[in-house]
N, C-alpha and C positions, 0 to 999 in steps of 0.2 A: 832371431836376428840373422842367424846364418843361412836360414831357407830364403828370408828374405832377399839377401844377397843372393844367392843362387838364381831365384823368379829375375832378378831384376838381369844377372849376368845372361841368361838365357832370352829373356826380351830383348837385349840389345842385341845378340846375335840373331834374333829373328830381324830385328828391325835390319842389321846389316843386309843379311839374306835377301829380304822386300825392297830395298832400294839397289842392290848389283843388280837385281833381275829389272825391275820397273827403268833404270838404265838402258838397258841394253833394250828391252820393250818399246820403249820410247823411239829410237833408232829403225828397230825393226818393222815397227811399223809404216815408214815410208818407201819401204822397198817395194818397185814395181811402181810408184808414183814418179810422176813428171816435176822434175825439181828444179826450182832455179838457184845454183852455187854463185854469192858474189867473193870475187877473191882481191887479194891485197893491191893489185893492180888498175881495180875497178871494172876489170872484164868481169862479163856475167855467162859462165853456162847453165844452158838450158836441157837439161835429160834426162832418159830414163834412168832414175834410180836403182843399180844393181846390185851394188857391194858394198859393205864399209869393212874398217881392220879397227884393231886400237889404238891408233893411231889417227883416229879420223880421215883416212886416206878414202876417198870415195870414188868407185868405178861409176860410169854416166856409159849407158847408149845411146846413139843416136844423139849423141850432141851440137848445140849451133852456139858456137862464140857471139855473144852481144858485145858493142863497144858502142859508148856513146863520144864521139866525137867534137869539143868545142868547135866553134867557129872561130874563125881568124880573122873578121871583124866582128864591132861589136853591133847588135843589131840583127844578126844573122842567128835565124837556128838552131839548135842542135842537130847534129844530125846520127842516125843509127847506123852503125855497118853491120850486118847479120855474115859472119862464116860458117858454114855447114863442116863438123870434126870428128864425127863418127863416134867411135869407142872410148872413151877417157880416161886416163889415171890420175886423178886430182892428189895431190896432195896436202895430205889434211893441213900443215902448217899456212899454208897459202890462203886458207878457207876463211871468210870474214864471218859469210852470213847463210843460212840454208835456208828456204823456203817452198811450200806445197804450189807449184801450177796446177797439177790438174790431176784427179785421181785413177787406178789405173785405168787400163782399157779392159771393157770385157770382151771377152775372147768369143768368136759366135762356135756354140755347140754344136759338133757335126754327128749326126748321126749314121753310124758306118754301117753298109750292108753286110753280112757274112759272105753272103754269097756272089758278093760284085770282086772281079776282075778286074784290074788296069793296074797302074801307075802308083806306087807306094804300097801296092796290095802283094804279099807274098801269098805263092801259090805251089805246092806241091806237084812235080812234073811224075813221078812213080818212081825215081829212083830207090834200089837196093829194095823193091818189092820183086820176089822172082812170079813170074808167069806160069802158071801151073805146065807142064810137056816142055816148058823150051829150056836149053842148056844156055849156061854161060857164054856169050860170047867168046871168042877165038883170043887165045892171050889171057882169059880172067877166068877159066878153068881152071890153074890149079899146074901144078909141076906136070909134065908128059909123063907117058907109062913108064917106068923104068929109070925117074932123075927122083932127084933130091932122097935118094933111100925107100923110097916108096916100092914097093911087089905087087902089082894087081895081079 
């Protein structure tokens, strides 16, 4: 009876464990996908999925505010206004509804030369390698004969 108990108290902490992670999983697995946030208002952003907290507060890049507009006769339309909003701090309390637009982008694979030169390429110029015969330059030799306690 008591082992039983034990199996059983140790199951539920597993199971605890299986569901905080599969949580948080569930979440994680939309980052870097194109999300459409509808919030309390009825506005819909549209973004890159970057961030969440516990809070449900959700960072968007590249985001465009949807709004669908009634018409003010009847008869008429709906019509859309699209605003272009950049980087976002959504606030999770605002959040009605999330959904997948589109999933992410792949990235095209660059493959880098070693030995190519230019633009984002660091490149070693010979500094603090000395030249075999030549002295230090004027000034980076070193105290003059006779300062800093020095006797040649």
């Amino acid at each position: 009876s008591d082992v039983y108990k034990r199996q059983l108290l140790y199951s539920c902490e597993a199971a605890k464990i299986t569901i905080k992670m599969s949580k948080g999983n569930k979440f994680l697995q939309w980052i870097n996908y194109r999300v459409r946030a509808t919030i309390q208002d009825s506005r819909m952003l549209i973004g890159t999925f970057i961030a969440y907290d516990k809070h449900m507060n959700l960072v968007l890049a590249d985001t465009e505010e949807l709004r669908i507009i009634k018409p003010k006769k009847p008869g008429e339309p709906y019509r859309e206004q699209k605003r272009t909003l950049g980087l976002v701090l959504l606030r999770g309390e605002n959040i009605v509804s999330m959904s997948a637009e589109a999933p992410p982008a792949q990235q095209a694979k660059r493959v880098i030369d070693p030995n190519a030169v230019g633009l984002g390429r660091a490149q070693a110029i010979g500094r603090g390698m000395q030249i075999p015969g030549e002295q230090a330059p004027p000034g980076l030799a070193g105290p003059a004969m006779g300062v800093g306690g020095t006797l040649y």
